[in-house]
Backbone as JSON Lines, residues from 0, in Angstrom:
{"i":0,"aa":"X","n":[-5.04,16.84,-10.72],"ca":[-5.61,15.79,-9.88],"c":[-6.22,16.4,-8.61]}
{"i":1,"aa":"X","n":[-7.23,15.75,-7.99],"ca":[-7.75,16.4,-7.09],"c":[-7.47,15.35,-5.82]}
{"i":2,"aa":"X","n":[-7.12,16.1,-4.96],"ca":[-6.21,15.32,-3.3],"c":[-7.25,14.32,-2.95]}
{"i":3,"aa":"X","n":[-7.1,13.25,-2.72],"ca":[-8.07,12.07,-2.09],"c":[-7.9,12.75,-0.68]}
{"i":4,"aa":"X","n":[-6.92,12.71,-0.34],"ca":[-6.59,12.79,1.16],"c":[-6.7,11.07,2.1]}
{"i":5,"aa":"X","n":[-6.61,10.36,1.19],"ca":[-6.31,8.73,1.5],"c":[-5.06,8.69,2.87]}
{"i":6,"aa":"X","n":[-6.0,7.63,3.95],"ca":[-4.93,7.29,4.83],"c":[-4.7,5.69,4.43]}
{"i":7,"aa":"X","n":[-3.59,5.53,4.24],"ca":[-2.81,4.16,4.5],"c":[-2.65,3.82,5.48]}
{"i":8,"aa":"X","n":[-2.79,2.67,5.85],"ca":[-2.3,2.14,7.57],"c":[-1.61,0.61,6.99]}
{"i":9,"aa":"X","n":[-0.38,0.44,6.98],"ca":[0.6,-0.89,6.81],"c":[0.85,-1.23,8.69]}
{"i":10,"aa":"X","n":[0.55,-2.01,8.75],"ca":[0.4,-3.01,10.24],"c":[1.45,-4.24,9.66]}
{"i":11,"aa":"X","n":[2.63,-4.22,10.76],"ca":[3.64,-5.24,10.67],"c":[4.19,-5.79,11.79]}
{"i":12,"aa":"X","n":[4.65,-6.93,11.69],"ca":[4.74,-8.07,12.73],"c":[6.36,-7.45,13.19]}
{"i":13,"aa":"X","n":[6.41,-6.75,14.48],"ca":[8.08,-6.57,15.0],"c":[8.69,-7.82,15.36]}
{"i":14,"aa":"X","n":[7.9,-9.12,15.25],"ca":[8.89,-9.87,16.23],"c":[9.42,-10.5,14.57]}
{"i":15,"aa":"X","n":[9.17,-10.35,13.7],"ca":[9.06,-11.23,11.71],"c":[10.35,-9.99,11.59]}
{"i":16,"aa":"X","n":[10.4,-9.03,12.22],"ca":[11.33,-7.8,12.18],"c":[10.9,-7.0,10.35]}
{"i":17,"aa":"X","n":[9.34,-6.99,10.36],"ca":[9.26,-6.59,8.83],"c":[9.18,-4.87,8.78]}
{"i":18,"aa":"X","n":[9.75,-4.33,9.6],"ca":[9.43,-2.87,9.85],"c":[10.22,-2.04,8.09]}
{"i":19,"aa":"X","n":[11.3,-2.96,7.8],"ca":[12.15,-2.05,6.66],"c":[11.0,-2.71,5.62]}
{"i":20,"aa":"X","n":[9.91,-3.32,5.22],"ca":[9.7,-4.29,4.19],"c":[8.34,-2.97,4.52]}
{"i":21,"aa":"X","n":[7.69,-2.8,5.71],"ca":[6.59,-1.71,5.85],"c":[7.08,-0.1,5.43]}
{"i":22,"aa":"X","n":[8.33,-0.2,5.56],"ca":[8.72,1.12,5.6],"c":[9.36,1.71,4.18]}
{"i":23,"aa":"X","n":[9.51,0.41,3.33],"ca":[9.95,0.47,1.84],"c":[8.57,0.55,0.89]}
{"i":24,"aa":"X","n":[7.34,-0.17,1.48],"ca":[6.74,-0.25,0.62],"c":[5.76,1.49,0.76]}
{"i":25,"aa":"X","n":[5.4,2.26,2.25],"ca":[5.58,3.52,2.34],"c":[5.9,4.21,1.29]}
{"i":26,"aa":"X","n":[7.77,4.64,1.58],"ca":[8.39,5.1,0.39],"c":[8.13,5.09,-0.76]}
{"i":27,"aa":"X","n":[7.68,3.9,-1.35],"ca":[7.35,3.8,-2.55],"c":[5.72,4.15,-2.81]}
{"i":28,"aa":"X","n":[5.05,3.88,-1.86],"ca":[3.51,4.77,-2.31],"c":[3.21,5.96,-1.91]}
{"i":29,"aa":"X","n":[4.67,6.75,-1.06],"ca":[4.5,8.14,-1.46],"c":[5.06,8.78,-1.86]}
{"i":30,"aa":"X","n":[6.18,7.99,-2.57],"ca":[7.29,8.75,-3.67],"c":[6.39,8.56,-5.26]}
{"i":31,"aa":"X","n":[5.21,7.66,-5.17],"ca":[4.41,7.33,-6.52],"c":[3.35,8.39,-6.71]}
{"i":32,"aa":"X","n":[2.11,8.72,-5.32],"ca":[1.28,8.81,-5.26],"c":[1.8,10.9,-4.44]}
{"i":33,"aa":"X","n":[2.42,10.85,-3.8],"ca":[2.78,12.32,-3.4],"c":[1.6,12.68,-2.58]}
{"i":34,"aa":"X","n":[1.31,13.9,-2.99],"ca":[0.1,14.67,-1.83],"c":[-1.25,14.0,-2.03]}
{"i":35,"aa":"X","n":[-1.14,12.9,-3.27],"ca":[-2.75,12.34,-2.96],"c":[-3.18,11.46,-2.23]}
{"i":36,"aa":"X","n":[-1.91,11.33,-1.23],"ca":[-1.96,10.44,0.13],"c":[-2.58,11.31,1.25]}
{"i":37,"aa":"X","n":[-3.48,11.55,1.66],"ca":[-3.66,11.87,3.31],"c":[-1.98,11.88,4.49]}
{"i":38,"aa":"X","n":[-2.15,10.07,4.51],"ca":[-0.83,10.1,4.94],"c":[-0.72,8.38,4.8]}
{"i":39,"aa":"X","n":[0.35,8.07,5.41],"ca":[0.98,6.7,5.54],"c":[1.83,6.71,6.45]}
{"i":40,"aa":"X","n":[0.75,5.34,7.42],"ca":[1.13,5.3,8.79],"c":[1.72,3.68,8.83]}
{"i":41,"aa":"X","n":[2.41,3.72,9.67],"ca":[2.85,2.41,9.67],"c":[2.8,2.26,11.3]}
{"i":42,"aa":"X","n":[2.31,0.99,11.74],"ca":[1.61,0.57,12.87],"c":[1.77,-1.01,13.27]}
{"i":43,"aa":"X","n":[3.32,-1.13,14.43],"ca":[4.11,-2.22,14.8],"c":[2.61,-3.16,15.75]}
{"i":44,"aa":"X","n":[2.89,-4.61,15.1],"ca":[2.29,-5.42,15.67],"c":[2.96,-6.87,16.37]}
{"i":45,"aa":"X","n":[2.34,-7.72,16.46],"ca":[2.94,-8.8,16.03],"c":[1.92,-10.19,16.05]}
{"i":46,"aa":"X","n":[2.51,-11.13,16.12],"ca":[1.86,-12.43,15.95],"c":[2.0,-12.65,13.99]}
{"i":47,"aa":"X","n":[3.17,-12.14,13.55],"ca":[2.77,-12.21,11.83],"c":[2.0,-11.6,11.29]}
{"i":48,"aa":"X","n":[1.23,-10.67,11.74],"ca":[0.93,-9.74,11.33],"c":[1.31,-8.57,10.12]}
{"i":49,"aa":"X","n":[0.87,-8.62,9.01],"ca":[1.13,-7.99,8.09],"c":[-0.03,-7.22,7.05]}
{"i":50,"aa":"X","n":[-0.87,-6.39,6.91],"ca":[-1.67,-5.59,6.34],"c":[-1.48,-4.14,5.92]}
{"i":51,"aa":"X","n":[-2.65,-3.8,4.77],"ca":[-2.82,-2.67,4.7],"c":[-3.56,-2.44,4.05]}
{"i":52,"aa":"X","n":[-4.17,-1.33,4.96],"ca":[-5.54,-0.93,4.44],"c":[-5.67,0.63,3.9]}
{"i":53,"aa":"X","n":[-6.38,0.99,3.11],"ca":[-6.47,2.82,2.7],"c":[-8.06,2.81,3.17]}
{"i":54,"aa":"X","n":[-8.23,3.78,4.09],"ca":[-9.45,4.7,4.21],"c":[-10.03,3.86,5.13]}
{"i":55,"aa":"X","n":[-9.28,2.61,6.06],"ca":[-9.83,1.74,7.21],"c":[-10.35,0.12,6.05]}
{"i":56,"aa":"X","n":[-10.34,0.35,4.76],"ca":[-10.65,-0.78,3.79],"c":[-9.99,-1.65,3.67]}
{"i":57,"aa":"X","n":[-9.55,-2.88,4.32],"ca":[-8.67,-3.77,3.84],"c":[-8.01,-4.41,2.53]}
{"i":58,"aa":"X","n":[-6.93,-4.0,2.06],"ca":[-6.94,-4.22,0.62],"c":[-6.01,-5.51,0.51]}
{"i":59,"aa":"X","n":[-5.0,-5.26,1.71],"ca":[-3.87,-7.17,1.61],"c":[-3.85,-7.6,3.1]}
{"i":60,"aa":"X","n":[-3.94,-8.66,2.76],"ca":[-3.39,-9.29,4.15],"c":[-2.94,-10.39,4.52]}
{"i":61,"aa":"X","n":[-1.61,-10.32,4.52],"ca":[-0.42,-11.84,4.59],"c":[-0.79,-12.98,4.52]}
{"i":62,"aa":"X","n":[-1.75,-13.21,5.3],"ca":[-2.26,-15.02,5.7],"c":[-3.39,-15.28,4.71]}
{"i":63,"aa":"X","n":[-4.4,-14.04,4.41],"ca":[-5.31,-14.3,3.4],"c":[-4.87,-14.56,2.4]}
{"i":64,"aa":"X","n":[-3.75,-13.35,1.78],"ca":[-3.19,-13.11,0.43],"c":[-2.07,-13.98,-0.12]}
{"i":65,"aa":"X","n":[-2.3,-14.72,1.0],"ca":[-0.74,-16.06,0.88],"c":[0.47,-15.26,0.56]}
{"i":66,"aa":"X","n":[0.87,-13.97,1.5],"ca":[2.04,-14.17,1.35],"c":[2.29,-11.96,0.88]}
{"i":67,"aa":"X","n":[3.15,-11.17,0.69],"ca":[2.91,-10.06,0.14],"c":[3.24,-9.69,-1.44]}
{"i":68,"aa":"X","n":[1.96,-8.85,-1.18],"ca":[2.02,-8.13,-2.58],"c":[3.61,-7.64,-2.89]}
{"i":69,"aa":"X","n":[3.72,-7.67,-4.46],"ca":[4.65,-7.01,-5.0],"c":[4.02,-5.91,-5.71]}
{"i":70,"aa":"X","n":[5.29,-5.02,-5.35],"ca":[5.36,-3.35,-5.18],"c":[4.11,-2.81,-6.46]}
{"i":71,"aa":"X","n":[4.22,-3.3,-7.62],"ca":[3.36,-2.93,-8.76],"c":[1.91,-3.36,-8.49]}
{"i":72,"aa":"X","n":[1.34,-4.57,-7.68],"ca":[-0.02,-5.06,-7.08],"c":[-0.16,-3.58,-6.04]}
{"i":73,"aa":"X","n":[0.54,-3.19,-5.03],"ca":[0.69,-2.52,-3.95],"c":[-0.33,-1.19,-4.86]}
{"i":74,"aa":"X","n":[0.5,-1.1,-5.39],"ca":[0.33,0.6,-5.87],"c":[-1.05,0.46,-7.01]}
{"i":75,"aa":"X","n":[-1.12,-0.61,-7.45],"ca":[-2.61,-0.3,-8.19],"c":[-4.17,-0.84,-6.86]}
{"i":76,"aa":"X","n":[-3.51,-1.52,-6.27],"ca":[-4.74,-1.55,-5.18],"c":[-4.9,-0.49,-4.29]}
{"i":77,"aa":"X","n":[-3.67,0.64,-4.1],"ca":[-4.15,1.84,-2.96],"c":[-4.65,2.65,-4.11]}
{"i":78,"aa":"X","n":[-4.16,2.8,-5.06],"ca":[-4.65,3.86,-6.72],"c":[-6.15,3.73,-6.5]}
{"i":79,"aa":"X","n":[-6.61,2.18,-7.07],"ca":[-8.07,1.9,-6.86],"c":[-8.92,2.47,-5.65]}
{"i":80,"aa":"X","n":[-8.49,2.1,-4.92],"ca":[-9.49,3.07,-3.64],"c":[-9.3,4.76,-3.58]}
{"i":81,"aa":"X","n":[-7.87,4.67,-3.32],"ca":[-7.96,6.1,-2.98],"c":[-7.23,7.31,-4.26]}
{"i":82,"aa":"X","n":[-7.59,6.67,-5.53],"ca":[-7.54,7.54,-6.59],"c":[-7.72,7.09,-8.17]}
{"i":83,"aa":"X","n":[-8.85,6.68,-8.2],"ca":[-9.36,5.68,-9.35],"c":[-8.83,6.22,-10.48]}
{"i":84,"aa":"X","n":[-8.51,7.98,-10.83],"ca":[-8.5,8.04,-12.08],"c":[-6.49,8.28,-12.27]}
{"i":85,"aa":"X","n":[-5.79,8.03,-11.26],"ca":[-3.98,7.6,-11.29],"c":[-3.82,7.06,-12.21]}
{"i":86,"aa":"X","n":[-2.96,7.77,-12.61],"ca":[-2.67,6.92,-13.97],"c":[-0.76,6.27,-14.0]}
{"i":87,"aa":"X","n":[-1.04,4.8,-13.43],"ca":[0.24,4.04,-12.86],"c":[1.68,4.29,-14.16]}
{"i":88,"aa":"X","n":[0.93,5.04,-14.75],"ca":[1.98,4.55,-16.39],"c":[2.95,3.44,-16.75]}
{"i":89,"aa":"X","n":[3.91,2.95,-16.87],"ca":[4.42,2.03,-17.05],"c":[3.66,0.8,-16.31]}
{"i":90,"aa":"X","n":[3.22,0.61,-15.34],"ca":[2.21,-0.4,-14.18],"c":[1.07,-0.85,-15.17]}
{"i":91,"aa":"X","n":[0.29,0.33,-15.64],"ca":[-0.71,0.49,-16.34],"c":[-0.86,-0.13,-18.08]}
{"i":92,"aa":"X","n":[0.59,0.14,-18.45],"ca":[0.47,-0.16,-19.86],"c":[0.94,-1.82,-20.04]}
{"i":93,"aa":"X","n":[1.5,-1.9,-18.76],"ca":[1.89,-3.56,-19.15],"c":[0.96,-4.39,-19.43]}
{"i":94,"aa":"X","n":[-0.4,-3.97,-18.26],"ca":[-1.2,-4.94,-18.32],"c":[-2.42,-5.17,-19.57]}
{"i":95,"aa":"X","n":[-2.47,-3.96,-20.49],"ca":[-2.88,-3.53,-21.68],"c":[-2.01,-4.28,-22.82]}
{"i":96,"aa":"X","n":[-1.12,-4.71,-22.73],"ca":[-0.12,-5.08,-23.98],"c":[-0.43,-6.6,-24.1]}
């Protein structure tokens, strides 16, 4: 695979206290995705505030998206931008069956 070098930026509401819900979903797109992350930043807001974007691109966002992605949406929408040819395996074959 060749390194995207993809930045993530997850923006979360401190006063909603969603910092472990920003900081799990992290974990999980760089325990999936490894060095083909740039990096993953997580960036305290508030007013309900909840997003995230790869490469400055907005891919979710709480009030638009009615609400957050689950973990398997998460990881094929940062894949799509910042590594089209990832191959999600199990993510991937469900939606084929």
């Amino acid at each position: 695979m060749t390194e995207s070098n993809a930045a993530v930026t997850i923006t979360y509401c401190t006063q909603c206290n969603w910092v472990l819900r920003a900081s799990w979903m992290a974990t999980e797109l760089l325990n999936t995705f490894g060095t083909e992350l740039g990096s993953v930043t997580l960036v305290p807001g508030t007013g309900g505030v909840f997003s995230i974007e790869v490469d400055g691109k907005l891919i979710w966002e709480r009030k638009r998206d009615n609400g957050f992605p689950d973990i398997v949406t998460l990881k094929k929408l940062v894949r799509n931008v910042a590594a089209p040819e990832w191959d999600l395996g199990h993510a991937d074959k469900a939606e084929s069956e």
